[in-house]
TORPA-4810 file (N, C-alpha, C, O; in nm, 3 decimals):
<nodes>
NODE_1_0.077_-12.088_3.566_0.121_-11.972_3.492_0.222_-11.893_3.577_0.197_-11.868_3.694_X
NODE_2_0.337_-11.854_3.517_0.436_-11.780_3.590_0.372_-11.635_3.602_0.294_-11.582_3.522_X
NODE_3_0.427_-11.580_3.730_0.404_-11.407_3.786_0.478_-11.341_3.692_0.590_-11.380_3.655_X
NODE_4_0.428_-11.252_3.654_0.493_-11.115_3.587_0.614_-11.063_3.642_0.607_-11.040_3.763_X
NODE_5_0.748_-11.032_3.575_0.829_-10.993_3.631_0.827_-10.828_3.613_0.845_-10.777_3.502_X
NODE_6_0.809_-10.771_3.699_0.797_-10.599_3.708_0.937_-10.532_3.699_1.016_-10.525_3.793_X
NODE_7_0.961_-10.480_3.556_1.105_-10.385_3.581_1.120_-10.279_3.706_1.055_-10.175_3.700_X
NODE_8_1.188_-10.300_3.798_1.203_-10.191_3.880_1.408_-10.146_3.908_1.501_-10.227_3.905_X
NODE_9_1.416_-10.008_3.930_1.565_-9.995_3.985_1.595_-10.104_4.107_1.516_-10.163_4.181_X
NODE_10_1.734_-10.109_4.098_1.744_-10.184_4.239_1.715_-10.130_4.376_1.689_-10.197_4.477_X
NODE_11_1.724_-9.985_4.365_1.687_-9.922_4.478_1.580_-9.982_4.578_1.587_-10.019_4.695_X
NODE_12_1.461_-9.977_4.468_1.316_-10.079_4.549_1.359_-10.205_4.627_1.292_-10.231_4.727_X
NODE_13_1.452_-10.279_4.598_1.485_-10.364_4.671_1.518_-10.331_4.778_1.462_-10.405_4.859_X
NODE_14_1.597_-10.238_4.839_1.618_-10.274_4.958_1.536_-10.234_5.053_1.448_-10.149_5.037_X
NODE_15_1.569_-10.315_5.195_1.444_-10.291_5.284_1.290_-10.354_5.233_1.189_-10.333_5.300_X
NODE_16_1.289_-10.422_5.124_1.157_-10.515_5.070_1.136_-10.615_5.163_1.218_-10.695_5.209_X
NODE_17_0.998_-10.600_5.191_0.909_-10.651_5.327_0.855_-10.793_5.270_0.759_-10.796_5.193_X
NODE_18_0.928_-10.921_5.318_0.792_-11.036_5.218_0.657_-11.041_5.282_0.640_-10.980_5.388_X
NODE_19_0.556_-11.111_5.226_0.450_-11.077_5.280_0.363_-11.242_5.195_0.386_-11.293_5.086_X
NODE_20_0.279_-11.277_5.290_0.247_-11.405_5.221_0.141_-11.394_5.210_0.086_-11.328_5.298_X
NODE_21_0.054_-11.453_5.097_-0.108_-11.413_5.024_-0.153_-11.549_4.974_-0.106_-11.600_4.872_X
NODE_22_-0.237_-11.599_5.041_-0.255_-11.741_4.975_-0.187_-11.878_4.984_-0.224_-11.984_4.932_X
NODE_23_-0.048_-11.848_5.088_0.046_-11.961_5.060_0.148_-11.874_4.985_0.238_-11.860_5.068_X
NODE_24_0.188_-11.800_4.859_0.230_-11.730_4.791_0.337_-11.624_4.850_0.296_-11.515_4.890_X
NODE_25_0.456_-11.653_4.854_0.525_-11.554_4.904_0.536_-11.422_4.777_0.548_-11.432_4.655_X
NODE_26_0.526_-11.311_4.859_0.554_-11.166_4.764_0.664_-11.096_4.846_0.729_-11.143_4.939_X
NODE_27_0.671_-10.966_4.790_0.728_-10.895_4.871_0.684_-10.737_4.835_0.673_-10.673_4.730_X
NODE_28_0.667_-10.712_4.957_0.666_-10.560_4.943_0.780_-10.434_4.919_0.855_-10.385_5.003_X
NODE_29_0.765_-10.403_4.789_0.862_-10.286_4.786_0.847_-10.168_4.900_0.786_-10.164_5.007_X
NODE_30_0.947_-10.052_4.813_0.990_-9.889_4.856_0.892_-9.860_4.863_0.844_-9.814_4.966_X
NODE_31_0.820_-9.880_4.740_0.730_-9.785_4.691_0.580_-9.853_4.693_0.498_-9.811_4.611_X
NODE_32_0.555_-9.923_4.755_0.422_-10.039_4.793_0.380_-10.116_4.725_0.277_-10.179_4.751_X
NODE_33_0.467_-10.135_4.595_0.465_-10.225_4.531_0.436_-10.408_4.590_0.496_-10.445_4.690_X
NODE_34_0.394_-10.452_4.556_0.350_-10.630_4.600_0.404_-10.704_4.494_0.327_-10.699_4.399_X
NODE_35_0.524_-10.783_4.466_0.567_-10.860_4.380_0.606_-11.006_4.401_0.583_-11.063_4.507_X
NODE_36_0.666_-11.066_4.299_0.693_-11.184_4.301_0.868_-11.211_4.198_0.976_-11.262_4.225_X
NODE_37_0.827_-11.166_4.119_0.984_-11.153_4.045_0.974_-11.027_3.958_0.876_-10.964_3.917_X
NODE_38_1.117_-11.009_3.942_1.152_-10.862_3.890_1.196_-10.875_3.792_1.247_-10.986_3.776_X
NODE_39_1.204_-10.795_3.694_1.293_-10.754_3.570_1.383_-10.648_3.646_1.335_-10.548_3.699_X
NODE_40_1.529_-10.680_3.646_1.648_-10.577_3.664_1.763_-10.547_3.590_1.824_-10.643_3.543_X
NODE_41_1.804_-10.436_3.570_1.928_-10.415_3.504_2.086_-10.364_3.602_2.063_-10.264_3.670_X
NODE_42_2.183_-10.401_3.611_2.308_-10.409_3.632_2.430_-10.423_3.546_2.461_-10.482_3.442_X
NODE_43_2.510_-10.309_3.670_2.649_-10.354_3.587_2.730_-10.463_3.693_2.724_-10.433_3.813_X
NODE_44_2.784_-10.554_3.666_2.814_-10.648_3.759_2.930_-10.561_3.807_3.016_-10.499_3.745_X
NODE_45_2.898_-10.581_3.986_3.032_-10.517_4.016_3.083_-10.652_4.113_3.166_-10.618_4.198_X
NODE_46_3.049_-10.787_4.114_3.154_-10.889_4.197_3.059_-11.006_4.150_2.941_-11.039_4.136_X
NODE_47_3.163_-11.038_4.138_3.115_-11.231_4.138_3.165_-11.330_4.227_3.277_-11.304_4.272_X
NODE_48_3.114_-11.437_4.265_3.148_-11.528_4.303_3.086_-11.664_4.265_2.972_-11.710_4.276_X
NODE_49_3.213_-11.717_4.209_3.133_-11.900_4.169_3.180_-11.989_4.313_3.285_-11.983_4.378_X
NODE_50_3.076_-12.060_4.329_3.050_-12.145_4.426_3.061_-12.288_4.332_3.085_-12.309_4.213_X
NODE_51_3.031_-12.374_4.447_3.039_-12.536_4.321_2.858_-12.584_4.241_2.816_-12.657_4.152_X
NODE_52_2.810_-12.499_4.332_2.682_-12.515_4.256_2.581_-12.400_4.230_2.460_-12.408_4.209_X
NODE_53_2.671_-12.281_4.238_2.549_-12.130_4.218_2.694_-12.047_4.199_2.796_-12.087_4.256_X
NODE_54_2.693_-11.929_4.118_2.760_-11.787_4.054_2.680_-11.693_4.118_2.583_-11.663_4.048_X
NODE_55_2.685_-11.633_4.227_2.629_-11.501_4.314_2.698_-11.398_4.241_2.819_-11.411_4.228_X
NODE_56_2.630_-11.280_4.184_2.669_-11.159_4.103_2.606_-11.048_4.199_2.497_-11.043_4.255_X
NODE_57_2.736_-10.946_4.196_2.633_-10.838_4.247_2.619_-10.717_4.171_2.712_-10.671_4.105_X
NODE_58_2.475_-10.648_4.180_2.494_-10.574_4.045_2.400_-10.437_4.081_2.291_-10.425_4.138_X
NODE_59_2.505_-10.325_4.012_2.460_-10.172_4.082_2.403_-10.106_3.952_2.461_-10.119_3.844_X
NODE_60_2.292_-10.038_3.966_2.229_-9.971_3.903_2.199_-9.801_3.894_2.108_-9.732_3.849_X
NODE_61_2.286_-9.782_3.940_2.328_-9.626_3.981_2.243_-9.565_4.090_2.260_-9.452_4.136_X
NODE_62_2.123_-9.674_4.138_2.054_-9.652_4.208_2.051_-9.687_4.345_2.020_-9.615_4.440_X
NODE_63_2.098_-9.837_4.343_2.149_-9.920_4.451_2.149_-10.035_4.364_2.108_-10.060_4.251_X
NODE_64_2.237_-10.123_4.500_2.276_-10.258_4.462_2.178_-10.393_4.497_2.085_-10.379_4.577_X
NODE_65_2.196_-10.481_4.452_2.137_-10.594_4.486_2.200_-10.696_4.417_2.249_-10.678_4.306_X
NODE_66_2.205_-10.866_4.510_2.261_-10.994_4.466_2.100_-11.085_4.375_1.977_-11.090_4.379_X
NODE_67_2.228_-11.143_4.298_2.140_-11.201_4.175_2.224_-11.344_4.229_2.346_-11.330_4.238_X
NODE_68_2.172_-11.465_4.261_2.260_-11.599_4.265_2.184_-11.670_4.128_2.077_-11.629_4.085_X
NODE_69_2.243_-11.758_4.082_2.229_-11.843_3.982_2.248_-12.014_4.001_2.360_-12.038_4.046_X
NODE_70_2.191_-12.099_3.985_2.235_-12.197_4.003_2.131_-12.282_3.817_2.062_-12.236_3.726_X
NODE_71_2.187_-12.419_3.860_2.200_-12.525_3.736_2.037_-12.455_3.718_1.953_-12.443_3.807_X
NODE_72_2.025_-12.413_3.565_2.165_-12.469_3.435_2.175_-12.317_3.469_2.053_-12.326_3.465_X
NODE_73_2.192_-12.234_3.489_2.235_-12.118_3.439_2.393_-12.087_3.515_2.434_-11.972_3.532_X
NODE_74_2.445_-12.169_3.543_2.555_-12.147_3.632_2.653_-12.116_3.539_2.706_-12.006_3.549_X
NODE_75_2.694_-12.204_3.435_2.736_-12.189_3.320_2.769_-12.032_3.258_2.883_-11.990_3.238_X
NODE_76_2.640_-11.953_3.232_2.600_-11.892_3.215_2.665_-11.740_3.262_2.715_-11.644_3.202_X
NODE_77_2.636_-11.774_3.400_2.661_-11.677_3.472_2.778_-11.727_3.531_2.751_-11.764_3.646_X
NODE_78_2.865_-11.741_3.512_3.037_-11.810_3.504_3.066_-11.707_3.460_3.121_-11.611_3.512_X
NODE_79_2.997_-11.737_3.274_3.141_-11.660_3.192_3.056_-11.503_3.227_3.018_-11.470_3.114_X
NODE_80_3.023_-11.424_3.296_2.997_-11.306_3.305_3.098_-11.237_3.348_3.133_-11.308_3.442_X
NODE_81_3.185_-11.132_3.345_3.259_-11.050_3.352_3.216_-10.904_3.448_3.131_-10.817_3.430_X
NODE_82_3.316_-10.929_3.553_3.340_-10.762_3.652_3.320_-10.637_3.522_3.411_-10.587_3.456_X
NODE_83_3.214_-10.615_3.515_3.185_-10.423_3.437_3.079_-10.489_3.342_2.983_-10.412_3.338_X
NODE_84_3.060_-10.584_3.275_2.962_-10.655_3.242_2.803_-10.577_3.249_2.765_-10.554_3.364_X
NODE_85_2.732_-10.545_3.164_2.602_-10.500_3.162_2.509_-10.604_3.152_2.505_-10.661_3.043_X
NODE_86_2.418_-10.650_3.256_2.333_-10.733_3.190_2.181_-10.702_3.252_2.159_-10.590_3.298_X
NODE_87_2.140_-10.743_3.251_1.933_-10.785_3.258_1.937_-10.967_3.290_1.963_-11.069_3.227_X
NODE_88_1.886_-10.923_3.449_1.802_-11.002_3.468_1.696_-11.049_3.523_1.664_-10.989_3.625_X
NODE_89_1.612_-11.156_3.487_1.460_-11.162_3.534_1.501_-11.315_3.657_1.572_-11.416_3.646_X
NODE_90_1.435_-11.272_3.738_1.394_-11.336_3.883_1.284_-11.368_3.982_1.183_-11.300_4.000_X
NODE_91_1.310_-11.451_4.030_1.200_-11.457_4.222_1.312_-11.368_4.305_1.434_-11.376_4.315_X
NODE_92_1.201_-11.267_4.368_1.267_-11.226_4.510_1.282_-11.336_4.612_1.185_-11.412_4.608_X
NODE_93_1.350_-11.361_4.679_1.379_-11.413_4.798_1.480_-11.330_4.932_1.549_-11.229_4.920_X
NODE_94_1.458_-11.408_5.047_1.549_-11.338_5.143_1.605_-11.433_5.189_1.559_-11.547_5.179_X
NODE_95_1.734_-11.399_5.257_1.857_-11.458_5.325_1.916_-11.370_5.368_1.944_-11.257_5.328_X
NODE_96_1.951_-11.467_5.514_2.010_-11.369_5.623_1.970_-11.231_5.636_2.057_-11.145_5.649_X
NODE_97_1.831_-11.195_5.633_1.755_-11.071_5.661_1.799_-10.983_5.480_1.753_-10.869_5.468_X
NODE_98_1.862_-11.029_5.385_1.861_-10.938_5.281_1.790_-11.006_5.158_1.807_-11.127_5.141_X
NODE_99_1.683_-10.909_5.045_1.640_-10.936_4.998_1.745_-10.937_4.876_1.825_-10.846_4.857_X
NODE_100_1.730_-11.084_4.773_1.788_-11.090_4.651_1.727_-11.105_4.579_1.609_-11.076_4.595_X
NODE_101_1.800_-11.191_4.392_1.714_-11.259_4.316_1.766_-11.348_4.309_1.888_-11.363_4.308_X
NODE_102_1.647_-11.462_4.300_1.718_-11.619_4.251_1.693_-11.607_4.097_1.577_-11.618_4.055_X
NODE_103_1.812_-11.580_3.999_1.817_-11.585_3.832_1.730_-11.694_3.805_1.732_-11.808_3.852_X
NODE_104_1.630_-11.626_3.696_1.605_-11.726_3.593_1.608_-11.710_3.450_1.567_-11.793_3.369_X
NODE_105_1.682_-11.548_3.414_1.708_-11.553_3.282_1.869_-11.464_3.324_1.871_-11.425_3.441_X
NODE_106_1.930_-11.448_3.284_2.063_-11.370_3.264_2.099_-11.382_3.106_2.132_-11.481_3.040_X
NODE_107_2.076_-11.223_3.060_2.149_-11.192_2.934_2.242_-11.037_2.954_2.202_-10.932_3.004_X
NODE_108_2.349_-11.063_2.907_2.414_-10.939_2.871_2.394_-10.867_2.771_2.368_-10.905_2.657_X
NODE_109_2.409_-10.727_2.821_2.338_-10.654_2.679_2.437_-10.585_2.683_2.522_-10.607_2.770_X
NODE_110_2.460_-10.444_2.553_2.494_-10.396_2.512_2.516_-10.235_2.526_2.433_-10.209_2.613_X
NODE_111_2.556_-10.157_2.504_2.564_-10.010_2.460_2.404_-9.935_2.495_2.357_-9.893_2.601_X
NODE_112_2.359_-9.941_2.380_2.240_-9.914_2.352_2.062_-9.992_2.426_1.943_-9.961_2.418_X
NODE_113_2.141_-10.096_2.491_2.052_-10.107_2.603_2.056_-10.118_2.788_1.993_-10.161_2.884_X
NODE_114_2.179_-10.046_2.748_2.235_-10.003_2.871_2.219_-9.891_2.909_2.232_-9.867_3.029_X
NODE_115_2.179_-9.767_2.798_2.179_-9.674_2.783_2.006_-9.659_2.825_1.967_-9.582_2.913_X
NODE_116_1.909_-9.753_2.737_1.786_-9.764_2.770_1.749_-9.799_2.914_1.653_-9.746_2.970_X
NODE_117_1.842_-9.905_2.983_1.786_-9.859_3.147_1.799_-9.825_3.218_1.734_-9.840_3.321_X
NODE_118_1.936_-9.728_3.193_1.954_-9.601_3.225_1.829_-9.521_3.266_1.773_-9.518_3.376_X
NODE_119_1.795_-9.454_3.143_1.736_-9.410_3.092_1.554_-9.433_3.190_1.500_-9.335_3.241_X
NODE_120_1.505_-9.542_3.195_1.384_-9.586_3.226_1.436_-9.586_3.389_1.344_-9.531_3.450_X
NODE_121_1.531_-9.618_3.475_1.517_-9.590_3.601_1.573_-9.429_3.616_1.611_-9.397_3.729_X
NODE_122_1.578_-9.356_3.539_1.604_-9.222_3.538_1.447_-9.193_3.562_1.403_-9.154_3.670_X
NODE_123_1.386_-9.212_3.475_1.250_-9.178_3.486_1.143_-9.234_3.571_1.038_-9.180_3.604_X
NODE_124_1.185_-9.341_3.598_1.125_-9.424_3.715_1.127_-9.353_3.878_1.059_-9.386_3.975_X
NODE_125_1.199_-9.278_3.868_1.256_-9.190_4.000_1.257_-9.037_3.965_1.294_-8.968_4.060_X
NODE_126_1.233_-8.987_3.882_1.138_-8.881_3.857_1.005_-8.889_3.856_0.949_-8.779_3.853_X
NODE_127_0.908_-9.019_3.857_0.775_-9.026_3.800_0.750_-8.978_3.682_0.669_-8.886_3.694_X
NODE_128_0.783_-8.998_3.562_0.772_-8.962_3.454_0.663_-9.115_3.414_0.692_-9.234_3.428_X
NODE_129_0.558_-9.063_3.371_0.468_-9.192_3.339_0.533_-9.297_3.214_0.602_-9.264_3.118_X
NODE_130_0.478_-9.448_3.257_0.489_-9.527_3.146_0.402_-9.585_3.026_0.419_-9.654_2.925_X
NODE_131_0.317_-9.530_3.082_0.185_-9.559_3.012_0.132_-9.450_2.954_0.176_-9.345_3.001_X
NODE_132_0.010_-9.431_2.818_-0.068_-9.361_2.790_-0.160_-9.309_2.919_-0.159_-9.194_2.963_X
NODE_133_-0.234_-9.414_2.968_-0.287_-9.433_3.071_-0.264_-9.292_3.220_-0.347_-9.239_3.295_X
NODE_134_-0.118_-9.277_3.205_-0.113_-9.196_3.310_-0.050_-9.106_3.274_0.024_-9.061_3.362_X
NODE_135_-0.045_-9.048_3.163_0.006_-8.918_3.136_-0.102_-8.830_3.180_-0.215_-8.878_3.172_X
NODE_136_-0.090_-8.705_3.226_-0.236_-8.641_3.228_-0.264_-8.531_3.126_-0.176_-8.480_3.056_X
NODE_137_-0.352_-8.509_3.124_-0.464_-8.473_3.025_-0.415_-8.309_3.050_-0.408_-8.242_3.153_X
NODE_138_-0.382_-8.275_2.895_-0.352_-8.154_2.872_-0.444_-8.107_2.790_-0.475_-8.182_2.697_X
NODE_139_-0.523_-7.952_2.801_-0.576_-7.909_2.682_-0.541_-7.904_2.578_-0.418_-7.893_2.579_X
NODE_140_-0.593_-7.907_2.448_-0.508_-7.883_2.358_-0.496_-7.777_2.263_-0.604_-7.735_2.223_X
NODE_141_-0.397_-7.725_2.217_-0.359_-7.588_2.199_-0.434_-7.547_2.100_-0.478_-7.620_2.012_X
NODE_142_-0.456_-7.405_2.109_-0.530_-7.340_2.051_-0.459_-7.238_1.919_-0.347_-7.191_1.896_X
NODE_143_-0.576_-7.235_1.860_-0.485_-7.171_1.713_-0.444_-7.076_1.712_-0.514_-6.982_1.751_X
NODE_144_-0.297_-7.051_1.661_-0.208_-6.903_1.674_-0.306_-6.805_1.599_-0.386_-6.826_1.507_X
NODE_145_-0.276_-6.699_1.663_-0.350_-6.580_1.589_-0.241_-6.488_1.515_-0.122_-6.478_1.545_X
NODE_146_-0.282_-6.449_1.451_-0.150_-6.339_1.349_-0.120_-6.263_1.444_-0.193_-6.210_1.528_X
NODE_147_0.038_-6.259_1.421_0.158_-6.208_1.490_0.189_-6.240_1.569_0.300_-6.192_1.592_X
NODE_148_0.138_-6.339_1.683_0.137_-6.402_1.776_0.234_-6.526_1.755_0.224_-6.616_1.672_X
NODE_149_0.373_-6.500_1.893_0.428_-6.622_1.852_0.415_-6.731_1.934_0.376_-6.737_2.051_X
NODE_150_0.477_-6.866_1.817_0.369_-7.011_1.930_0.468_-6.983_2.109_0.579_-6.953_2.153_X
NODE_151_0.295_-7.031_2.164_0.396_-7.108_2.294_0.473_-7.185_2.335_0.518_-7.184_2.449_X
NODE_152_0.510_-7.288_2.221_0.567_-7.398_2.222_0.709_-7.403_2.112_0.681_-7.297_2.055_X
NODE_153_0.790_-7.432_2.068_0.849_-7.433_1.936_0.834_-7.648_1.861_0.892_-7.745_1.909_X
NODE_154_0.759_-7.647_1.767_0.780_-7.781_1.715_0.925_-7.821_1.703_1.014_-7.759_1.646_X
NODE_155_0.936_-7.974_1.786_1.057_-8.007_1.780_1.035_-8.142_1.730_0.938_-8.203_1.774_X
NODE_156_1.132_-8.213_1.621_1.132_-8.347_1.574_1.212_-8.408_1.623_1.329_-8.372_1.634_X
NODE_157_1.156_-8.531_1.670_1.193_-8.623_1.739_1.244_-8.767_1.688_1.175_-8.848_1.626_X
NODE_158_1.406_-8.787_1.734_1.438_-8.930_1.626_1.392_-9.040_1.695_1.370_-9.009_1.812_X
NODE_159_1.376_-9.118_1.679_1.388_-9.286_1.756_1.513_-9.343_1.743_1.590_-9.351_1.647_X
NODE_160_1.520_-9.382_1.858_1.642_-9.469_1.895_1.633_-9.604_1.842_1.557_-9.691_1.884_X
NODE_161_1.740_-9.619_1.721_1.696_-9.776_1.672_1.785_-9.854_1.762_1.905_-9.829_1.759_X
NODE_162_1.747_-9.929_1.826_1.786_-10.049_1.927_1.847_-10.197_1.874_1.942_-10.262_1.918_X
NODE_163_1.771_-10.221_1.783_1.800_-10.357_1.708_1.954_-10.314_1.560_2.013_-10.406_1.502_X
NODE_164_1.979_-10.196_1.538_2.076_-10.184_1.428_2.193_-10.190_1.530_2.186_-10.217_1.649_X
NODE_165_2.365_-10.142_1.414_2.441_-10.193_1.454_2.507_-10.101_1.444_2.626_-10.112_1.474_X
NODE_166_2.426_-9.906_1.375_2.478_-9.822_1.372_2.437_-9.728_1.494_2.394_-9.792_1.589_X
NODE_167_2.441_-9.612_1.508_2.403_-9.504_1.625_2.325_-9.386_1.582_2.292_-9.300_1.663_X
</nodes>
């Protein structure tokens, strides 16, 4: 069964400690994280094709980190383009003392999900929770009394449709 790939900024990468468990190489993040492959988002800022791997490097407003690619995805990660937004899922590995990813999915995305991981390493570096799980526990408000105005003002909230083709 394949390891979970954990979305993190690229920031966590650097300075990631490997650490071996079982035979099992991991690595230790920033933040004490213990992994194996990542979910990341980038805007490609350099490429290089080699004769058998496309090394991309890709900044996340957070920091940078190299993504290499080799067969089949070489192809792939060819036709990728300098400003290029994409997501991709990986194994950490190291070379020459720096931690990368070896690609095993590369997709380019779009507008609107560029905007989303934005967005999620914005909050990832605030601690803004991702889960139900770790929001914490607020009382809950108590009933206005006449003349009394709320503490709060109700605000409606849109959803971001992700899958349409409008905004």
């Amino acid at each position: 069964m394949r390891a979970t790939a954990y979305h993190v900024p690229l920031f966590l990468l650097a300075d990631a400690q490997p650490e071996e468990r079982e035979g099992i190489q991991f690595f230790r993040l920033k933040n004490g994280a213990l992994v194996k492959r990542v979910h990341v988002w980038g805007i490609v800022m350099n490429k290089i094709v080699g004769d058998e791997y496309v090394r991309l490097t890709l900044d996340d407003l957070s920091g940078t980190a190299s993504a290499v690619f080799f067969d089949p995805l070489v192809d792939a990660a060819a036709s990728v383009e300098i400003g290029d937004s994409v997501d991709v899922v990986g194994r950490l590995r190291e070379r020459n003392g720096e931690v990368g990813i070896v690609g095993e999915v590369l997709k380019i995305v779009g507008p609107k999900v560029e905007l989303l991981r934005r967005l999620e390493n914005i909050a990832f570096v605030l601690g803004v929770p991702r889960t139900e799980e770790e929001v914490p526990v607020t009382p809950a408000p108590r009933e206005q009394e006449e003349g009394e105005s709320p503490a709060e003002e109700e605000m409606e909230v849109e959803t971001l449709d992700l899958e349409g083709d409008e905004w």
